[in-house]
Backbone bond lengths (Angstrom), bond angles and torsions (degrees), N, CA, C in turn:
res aa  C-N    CA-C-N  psi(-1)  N-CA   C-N-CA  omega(-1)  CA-C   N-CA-C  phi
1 X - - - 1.446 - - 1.532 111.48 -
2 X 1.275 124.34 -47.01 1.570 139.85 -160.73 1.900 86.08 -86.14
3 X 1.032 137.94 -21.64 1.849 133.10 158.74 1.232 111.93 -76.77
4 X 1.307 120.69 -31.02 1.651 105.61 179.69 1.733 100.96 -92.16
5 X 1.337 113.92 -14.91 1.304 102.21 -177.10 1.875 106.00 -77.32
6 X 1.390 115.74 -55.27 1.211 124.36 160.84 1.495 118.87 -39.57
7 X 1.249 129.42 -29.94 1.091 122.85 170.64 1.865 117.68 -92.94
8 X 1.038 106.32 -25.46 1.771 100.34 147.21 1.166 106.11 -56.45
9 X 1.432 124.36 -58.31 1.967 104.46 -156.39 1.569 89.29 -67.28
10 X 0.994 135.42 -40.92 1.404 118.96 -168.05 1.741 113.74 -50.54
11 X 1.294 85.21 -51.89 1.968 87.23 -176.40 1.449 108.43 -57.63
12 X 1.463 95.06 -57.27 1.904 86.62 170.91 1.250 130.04 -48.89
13 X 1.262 111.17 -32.29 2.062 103.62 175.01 1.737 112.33 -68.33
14 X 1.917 96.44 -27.93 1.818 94.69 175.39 1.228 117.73 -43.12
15 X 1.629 95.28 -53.32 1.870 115.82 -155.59 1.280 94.37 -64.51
16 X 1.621 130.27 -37.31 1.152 115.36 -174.81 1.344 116.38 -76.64
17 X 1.002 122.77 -28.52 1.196 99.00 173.39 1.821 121.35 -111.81
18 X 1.455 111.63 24.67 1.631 119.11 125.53 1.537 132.70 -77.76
19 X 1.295 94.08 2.88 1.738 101.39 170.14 1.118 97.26 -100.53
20 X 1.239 136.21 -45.07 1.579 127.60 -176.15 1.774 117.13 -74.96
21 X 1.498 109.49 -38.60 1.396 100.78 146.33 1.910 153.19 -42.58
22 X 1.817 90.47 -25.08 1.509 120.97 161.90 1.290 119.13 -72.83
23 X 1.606 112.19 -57.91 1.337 116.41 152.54 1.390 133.66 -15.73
24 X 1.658 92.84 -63.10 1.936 112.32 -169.25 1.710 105.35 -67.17
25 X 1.687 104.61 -42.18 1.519 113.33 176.00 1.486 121.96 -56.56
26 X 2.045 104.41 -42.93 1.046 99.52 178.99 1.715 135.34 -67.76
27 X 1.358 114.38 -12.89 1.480 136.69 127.07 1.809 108.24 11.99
28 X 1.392 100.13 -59.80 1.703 103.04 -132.84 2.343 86.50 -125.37
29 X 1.668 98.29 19.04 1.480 89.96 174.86 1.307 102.63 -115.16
30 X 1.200 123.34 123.17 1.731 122.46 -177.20 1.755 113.19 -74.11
31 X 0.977 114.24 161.13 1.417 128.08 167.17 1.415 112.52 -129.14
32 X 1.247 132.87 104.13 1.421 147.91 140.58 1.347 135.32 -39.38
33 X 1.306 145.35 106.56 1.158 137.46 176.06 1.640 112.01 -147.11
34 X 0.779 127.46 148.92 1.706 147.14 -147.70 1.840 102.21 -134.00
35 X 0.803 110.45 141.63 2.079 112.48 150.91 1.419 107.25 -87.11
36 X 1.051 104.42 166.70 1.720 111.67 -161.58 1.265 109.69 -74.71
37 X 1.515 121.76 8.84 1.598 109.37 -172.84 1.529 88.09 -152.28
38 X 1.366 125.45 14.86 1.586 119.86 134.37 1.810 84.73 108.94
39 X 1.159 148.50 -0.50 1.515 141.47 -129.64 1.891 90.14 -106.29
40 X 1.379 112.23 -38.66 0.848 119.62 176.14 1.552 149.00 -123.07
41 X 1.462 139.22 85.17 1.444 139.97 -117.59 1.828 102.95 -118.02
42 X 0.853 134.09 123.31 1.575 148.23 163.47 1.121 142.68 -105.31
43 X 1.163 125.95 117.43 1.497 134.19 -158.09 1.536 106.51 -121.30
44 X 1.542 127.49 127.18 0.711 112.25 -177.39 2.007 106.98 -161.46
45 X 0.913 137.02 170.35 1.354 131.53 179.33 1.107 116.08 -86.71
46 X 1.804 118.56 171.38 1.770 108.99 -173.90 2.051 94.87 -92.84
47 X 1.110 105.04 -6.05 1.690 98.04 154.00 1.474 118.57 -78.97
48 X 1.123 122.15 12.96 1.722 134.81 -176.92 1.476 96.23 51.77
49 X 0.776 162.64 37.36 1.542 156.97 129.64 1.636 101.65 -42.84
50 X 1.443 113.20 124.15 1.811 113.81 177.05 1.617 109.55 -99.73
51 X 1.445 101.26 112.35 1.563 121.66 175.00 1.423 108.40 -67.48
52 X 1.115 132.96 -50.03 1.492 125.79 -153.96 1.957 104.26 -160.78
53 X 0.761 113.13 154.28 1.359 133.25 -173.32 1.689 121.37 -153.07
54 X 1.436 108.23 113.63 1.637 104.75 -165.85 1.613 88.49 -124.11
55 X 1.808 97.34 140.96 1.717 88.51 173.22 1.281 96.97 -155.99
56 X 1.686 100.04 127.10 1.718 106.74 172.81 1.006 125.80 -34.01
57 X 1.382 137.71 129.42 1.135 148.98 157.67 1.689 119.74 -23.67
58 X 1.485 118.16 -43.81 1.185 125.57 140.57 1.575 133.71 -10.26
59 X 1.213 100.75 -62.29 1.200 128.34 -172.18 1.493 107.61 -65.66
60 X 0.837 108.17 -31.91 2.071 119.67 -171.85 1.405 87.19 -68.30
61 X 0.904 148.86 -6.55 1.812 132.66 -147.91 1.343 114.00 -114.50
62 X 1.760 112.61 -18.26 0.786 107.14 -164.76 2.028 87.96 -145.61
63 X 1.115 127.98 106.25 1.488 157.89 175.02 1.952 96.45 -29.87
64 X 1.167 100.82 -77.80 1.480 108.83 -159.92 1.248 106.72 -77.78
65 X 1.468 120.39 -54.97 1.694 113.91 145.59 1.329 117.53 8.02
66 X 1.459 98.19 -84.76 1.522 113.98 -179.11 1.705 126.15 -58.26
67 X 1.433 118.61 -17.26 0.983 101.33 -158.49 1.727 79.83 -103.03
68 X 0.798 118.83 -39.19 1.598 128.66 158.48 1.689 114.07 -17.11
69 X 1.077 96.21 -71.84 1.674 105.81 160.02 1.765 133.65 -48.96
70 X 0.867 95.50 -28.67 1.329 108.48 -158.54 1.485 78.16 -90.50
71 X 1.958 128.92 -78.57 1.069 104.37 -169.42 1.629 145.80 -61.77
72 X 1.562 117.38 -18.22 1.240 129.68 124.94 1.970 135.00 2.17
73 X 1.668 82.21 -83.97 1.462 99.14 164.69 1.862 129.89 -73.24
74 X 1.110 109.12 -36.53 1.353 121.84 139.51 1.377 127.86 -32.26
75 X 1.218 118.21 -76.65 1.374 108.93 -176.84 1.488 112.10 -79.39
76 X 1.076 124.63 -10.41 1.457 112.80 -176.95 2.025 95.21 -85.18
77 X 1.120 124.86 -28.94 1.271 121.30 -175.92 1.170 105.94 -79.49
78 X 1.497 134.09 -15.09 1.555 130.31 -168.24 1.948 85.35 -104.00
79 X 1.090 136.36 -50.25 1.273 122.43 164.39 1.585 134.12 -36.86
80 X 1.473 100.39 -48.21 1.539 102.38 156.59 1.810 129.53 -55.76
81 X 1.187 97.47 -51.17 1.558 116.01 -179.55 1.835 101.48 -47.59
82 X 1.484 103.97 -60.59 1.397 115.85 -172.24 1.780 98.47 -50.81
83 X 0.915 106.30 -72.02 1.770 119.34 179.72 1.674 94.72 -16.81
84 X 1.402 101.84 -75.22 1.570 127.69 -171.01 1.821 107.76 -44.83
85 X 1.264 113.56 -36.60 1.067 121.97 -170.63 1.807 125.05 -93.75
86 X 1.918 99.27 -33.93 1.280 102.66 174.11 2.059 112.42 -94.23
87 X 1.428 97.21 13.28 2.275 103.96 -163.42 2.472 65.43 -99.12
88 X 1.332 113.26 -56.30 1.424 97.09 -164.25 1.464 117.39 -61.61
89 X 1.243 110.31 -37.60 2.089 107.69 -162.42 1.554 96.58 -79.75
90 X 1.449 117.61 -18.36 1.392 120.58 -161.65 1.739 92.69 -77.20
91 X 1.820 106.16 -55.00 1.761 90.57 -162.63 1.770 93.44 -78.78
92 X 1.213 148.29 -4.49 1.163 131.06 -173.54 1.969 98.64 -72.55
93 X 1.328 80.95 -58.31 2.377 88.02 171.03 1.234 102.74 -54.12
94 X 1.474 145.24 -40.00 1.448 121.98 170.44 1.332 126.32 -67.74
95 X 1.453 103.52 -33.95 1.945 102.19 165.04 1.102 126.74 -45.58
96 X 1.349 97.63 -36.84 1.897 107.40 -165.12 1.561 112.65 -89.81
97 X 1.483 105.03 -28.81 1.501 85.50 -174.43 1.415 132.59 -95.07
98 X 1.649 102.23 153.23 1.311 97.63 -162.97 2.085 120.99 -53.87
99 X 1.242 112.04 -178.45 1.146 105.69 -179.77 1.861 109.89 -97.01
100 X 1.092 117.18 102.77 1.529 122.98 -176.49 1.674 99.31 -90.44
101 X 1.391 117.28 115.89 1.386 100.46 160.20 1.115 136.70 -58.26
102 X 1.878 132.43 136.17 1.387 125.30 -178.50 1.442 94.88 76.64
103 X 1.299 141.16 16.58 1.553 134.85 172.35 1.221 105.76 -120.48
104 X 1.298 139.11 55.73 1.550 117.39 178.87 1.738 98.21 -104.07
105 X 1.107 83.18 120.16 1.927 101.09 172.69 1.721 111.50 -89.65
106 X 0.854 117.60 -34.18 1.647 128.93 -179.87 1.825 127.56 -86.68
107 X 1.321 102.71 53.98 1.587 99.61 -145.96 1.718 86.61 -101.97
């Protein structure tokens, strides 16, 4: 009993720290997103951290416009990222964990 229990905590300390290895990777995966008529472009990681931000010249001219845009384009790129970020740490934690009967968390 005290080997299969020890050998759960073992797997579980793996997974954890192949989830935190996913984490560190997810770092270095970009997320792309555009406004629908190209004016405004976002770059950002699947940890939602924002790399880069490009905005038409257009866009400067008019204040609320812009901020309009931005939150728009914003949240639809931090929605993707999240997606991107909670579909990876989720199946890496389902790989790893052990099999508990009557425990399935990943259904």
């Amino acid at each position: 009993m005290f080997g299969d229990l020890m050998g759960m905590m073992g797997k579980l300390k793996e997974t954890q720290e192949k989830v935190e290895a996913t984490k560190k990777r997810l770092d270095s995966v970009l997320i792309d997103e555009a406004s629908s008529d190209g004016l405004l472009k976002i770059t950002l990681t699947a940890n939602r951290q924002i790399k880069a931000i490009q905005i038409d010249d257009t866009l400067l001219e008019d204040k609320e416009q812009l901020e309009d845009y931005l939150i728009l384009t914003l949240n639809k790129a931090i929605e993707k990222a999240t997606n991107v970020h909670e579909t990876e740490v989720a199946a890496v934690a389902k790989e790893g964990m052990p099999n508990i009967p009557g425990l399935d968390m990943f259904k």
